[in-house]
Legacy VTK file of the C-alpha trace (Angstrom):
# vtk DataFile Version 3.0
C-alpha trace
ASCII
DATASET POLYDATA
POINTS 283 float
-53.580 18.788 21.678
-51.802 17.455 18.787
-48.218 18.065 19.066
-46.368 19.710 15.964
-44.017 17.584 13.487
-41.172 19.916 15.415
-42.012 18.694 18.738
-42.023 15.136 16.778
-38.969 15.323 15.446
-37.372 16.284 18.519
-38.465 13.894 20.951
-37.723 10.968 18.579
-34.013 12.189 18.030
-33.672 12.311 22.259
-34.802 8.962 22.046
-32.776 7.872 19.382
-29.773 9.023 21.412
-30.649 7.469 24.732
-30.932 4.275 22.871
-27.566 4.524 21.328
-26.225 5.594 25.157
-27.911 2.475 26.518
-26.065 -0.204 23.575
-23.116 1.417 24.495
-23.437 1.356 28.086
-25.009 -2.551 27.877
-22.014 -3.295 25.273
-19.506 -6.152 26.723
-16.247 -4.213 27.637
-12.886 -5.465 26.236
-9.927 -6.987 27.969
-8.356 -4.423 28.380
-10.831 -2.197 29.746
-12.329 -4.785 31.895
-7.926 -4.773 33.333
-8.500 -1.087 34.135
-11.282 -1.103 35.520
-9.730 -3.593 38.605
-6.768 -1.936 38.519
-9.068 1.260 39.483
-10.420 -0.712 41.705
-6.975 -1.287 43.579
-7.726 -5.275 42.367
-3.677 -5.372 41.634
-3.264 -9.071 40.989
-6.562 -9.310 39.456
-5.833 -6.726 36.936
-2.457 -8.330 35.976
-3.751 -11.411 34.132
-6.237 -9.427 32.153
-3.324 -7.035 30.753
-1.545 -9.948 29.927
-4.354 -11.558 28.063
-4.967 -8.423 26.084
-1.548 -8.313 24.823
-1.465 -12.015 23.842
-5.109 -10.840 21.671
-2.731 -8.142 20.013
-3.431 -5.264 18.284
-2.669 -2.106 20.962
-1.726 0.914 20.673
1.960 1.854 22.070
0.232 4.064 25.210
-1.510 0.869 26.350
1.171 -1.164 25.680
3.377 0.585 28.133
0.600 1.045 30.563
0.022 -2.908 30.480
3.520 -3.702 31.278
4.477 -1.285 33.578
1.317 -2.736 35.408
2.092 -5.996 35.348
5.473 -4.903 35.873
4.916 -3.764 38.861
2.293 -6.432 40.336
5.150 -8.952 39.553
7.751 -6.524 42.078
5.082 -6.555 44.780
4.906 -10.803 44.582
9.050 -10.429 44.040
9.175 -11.530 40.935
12.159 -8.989 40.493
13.533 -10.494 36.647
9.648 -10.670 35.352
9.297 -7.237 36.605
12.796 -6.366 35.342
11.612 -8.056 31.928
8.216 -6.173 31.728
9.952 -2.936 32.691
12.545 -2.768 29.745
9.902 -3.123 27.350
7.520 0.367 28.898
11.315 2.067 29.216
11.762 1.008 25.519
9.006 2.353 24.261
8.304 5.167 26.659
11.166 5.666 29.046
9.579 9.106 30.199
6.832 7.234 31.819
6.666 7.132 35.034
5.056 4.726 37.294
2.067 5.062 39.914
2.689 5.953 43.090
0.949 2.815 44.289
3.890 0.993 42.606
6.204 0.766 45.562
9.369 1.085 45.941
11.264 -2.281 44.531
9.344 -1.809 41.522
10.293 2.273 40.891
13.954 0.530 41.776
13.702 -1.881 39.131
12.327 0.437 36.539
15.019 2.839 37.115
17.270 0.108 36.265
15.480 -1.060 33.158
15.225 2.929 31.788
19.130 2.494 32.080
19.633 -0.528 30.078
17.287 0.773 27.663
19.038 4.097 27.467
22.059 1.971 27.039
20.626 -0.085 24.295
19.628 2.820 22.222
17.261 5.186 23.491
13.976 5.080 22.843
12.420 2.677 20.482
11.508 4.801 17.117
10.141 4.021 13.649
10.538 6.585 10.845
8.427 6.112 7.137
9.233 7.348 4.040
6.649 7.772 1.530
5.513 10.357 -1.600
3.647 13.042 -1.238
1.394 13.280 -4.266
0.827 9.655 -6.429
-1.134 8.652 -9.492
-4.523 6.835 -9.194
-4.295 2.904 -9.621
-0.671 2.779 -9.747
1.851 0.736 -7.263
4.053 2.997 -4.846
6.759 2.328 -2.382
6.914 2.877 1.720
9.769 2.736 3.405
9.818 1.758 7.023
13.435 2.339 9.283
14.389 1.589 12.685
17.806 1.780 14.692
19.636 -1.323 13.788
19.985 -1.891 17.544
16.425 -2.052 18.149
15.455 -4.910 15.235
15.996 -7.963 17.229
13.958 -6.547 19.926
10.399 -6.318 17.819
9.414 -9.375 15.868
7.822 -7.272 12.328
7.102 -4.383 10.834
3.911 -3.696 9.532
2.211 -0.922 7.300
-1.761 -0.220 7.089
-3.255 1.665 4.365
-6.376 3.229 5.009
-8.219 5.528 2.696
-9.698 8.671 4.518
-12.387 9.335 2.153
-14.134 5.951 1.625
-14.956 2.968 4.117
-13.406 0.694 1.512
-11.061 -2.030 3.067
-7.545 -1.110 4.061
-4.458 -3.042 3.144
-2.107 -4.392 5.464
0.846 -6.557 5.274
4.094 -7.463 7.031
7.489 -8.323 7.215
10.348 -9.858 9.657
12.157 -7.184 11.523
15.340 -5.516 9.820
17.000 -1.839 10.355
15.337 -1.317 6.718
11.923 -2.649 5.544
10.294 -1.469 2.361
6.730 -1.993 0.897
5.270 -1.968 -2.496
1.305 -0.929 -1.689
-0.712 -2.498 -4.348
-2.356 -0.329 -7.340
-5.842 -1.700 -6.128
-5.395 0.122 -2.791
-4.886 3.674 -4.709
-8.286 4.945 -5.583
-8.216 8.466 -7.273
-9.077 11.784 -5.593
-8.562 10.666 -2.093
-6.305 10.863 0.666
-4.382 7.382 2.283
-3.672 7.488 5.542
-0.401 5.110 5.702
1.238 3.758 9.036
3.909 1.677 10.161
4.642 0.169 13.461
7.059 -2.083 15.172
5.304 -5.361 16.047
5.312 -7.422 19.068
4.986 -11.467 18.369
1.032 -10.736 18.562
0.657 -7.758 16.243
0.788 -5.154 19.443
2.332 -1.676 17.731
5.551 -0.485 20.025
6.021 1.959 17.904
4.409 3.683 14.726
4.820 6.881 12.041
2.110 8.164 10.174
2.025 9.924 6.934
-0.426 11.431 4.629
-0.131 10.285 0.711
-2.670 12.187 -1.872
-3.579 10.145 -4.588
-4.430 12.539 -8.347
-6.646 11.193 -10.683
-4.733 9.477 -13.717
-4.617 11.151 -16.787
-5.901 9.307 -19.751
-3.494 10.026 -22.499
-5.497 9.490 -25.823
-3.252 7.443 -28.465
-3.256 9.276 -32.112
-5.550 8.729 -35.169
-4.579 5.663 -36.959
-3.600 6.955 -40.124
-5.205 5.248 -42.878
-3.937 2.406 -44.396
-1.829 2.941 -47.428
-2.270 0.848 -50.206
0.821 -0.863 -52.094
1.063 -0.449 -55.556
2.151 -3.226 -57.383
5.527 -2.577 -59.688
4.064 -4.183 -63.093
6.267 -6.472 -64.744
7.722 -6.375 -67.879
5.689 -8.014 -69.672
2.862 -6.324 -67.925
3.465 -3.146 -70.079
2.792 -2.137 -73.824
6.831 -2.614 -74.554
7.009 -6.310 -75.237
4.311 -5.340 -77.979
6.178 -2.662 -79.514
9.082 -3.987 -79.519
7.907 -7.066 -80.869
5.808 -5.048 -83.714
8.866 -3.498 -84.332
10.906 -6.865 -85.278
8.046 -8.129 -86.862
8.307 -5.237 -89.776
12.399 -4.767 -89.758
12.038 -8.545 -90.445
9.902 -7.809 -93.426
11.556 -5.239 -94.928
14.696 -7.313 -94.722
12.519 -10.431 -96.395
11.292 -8.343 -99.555
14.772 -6.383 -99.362
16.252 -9.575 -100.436
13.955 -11.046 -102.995
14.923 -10.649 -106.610
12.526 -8.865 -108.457
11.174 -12.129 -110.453
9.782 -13.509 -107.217
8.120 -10.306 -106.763
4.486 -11.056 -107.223
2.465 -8.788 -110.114
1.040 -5.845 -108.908
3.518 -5.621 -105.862
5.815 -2.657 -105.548
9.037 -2.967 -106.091
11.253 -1.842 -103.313
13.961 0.484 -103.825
LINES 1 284
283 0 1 2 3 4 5 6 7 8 9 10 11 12 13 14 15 16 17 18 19 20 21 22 23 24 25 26 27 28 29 30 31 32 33 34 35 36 37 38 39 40 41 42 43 44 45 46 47 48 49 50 51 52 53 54 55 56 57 58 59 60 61 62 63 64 65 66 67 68 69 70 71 72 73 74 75 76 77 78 79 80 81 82 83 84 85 86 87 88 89 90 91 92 93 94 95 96 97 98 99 100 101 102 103 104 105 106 107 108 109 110 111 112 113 114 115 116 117 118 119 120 121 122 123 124 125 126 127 128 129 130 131 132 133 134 135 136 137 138 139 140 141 142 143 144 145 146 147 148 149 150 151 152 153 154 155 156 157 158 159 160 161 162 163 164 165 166 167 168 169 170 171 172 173 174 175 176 177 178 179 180 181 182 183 184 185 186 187 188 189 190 191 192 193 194 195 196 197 198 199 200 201 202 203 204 205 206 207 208 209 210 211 212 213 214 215 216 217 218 219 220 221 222 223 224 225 226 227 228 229 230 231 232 233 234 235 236 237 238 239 240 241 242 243 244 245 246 247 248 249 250 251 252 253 254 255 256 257 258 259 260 261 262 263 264 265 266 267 268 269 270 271 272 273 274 275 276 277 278 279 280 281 282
């Protein structure tokens, strides 16, 4: 029996998808999941040293940067290491300070994080980022973000950073950086600012390895530019040349005109002996 291109269709699709299951499955998991996955486990101290090297690789999100101290935070209690745990713990209670730890924690380490939600409470609160940008912009032109943070809370992070992504494309996204201050702003380049598209623009508060301790997003749409046509050139006018004096009929007139008076004054004066025969005789 020969099967029908529906039948086909569908049994190459169900494989398609169990091959894409079984990459995924077979793909190498990352530091940071390979630290949960011990820590699951109830491999404590194991886990610890994988959290930390996934910080030092950089790039997390604020959720697993909280989770990653608060457990290794805690494994440092349970070997008393009470000012590393202390240390880890302000930066969670920064961050998050309504996170709570594991039960598995113990008590020392609840103890200490108690503490270290108190001195972070007492620095400032929680550790926020805010973002100002425009709403609507114009296609390939420059515009301005503008990234704040409690003045308190700038010597804690090392930078802040923006990304801007566009939404509609897979083109590449522009980031960029800048030492920590209360106020940081950002000029995003004109190149970044495609037309009829939406940016997705975020800033964070950076660790010393680009981990994100906090962040603000905002949505920027980007209009298409309008081409304002320049006028007709008028066409060109041409100069006329102012003649010169002796460029007109005058100087010939006038001259004509001496030339006779002068004659008529010439025979005026003659006597009438010098007049030549035949010649009238003027009056």
């Amino acid at each position: 029996m020969v099967a029908s291109p529906g039948v086909t269709a569908l049994g190459s699709s169900v494989a398609w998808a169990q091959g894409d299951n079984d990459s995924k499955t077979n793909a190498p998991k990352g530091t940071l999941a390979q630290a949960a996955e011990l820590w699951e486990r109830a491999m404590l101290t194991e886990s610890a040293p994988l959290y930390e090297k996934a910080l030092k690789e950089g790039g997390l999100f604020p959720a697993d940067v909280v989770l990653a101290y608060a457990r290794i935070g805690t494994v440092q209690a349970l070997l008393k290491k009470k000012e590393a745990a202390l240390s880890s713990f302000r930066v969670a209670a920064v961050i998050n300070p309504a996170f709570e730890l594991p039960s598995e924690s113990g008590k020392l380490a609840k103890d200490l994080y108690e503490k270290a939600r108190k001195e972070a409470a007492a620095q400032g609160g929680k550790l926020e980022v805010s973002i100002q940008a425009p709403e609507w912009v114009d296609a390939n032109q420059t515009f301005q973000v503008t990234a704040k943070i409690e003045e308190a809370f700038a010597p804690v992070v090392e930078k802040i950073g923006i990304e801007v992504k566009d939404t509609m494309t897979k083109s590449k996204e522009w980031k960029s950086d800048q030492p920590s201050t209360s106020t940081v702003a950002f000029d995003v380049p004109a190149r970044y600012v495609p037309g009829s598209t939406t940016l997705l623009v975020r800033v964070s508060a950076l660790d010393q390895y680009g981990n994100r301790w906090a962040m603000r997003e905002a949505r920027v749409k980007v209009r298409e530019s309008k081409v304002v046509e320049a006028p007709p050139e008028a066409p060109p006018v041409e100069e006329k040349k102012s003649k010169g004096f002796f460029s007109t009929p005058w100087p010939y007139t006038i001259g004509g005109v001496v030339l006779i008076g002068a004659g008529v004054l010439f025979f005026a004066m003659r006597s009438p002996s010098e007049v030549p025969v035949g010649a009238p005789v003027w009056r």
